[in-house]
C-alpha positions in Angstrom: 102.6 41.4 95.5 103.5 43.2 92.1 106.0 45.7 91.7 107.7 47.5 89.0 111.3 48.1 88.2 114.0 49.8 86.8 116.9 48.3 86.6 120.5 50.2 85.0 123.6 48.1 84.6 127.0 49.3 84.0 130.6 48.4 84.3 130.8 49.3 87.4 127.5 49.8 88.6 123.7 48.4 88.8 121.0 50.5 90.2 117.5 49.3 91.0 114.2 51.5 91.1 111.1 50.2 92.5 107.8 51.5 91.4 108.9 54.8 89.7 111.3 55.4 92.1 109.4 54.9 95.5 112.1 52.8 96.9 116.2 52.6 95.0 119.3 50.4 95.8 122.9 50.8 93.9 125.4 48.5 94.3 129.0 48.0 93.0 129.3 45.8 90.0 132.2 43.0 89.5 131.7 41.2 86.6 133.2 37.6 86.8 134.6 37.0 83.4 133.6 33.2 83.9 130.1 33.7 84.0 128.5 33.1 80.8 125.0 32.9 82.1 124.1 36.3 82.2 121.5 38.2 84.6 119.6 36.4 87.0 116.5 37.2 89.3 116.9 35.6 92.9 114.1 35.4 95.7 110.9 33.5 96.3 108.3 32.8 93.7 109.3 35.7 91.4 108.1 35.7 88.0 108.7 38.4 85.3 105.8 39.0 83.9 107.4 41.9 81.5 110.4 42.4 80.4 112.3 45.1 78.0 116.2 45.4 77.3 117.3 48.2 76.2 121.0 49.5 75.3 122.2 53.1 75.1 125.3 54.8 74.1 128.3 55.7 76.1 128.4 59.6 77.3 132.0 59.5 77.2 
């Protein structure tokens, strides 16, 4: 199976949008301050075929 998605990460925050928004998930955020590893996928067989990074600016 392939899917889409978009993924936004805050400090508080990361929300998930699944093929243009067909299915979503948000869940609270705690960054460990020991984790130096960064973002990881997690499930079976999952390969990112694509992937962009992009950073914005704060609204506040």
């Amino acid at each position: 199976m392939e899917l889409s998605a978009d993924i936004y990460i805050d400090r508080t925050s990361i929300e998930v949008f699944i093929d243009g928004g067909l299915y979503s998930y948000s869940m609270e955020r705690r960054p460990d301050p020991n984790n130096t590893e960064g973002f990881h996928f997690w499930g079976n067989r999952i390969e990112v075929k694509d992937l962009e990074v992009f950073s914005v600016d704060s609204i506040w």
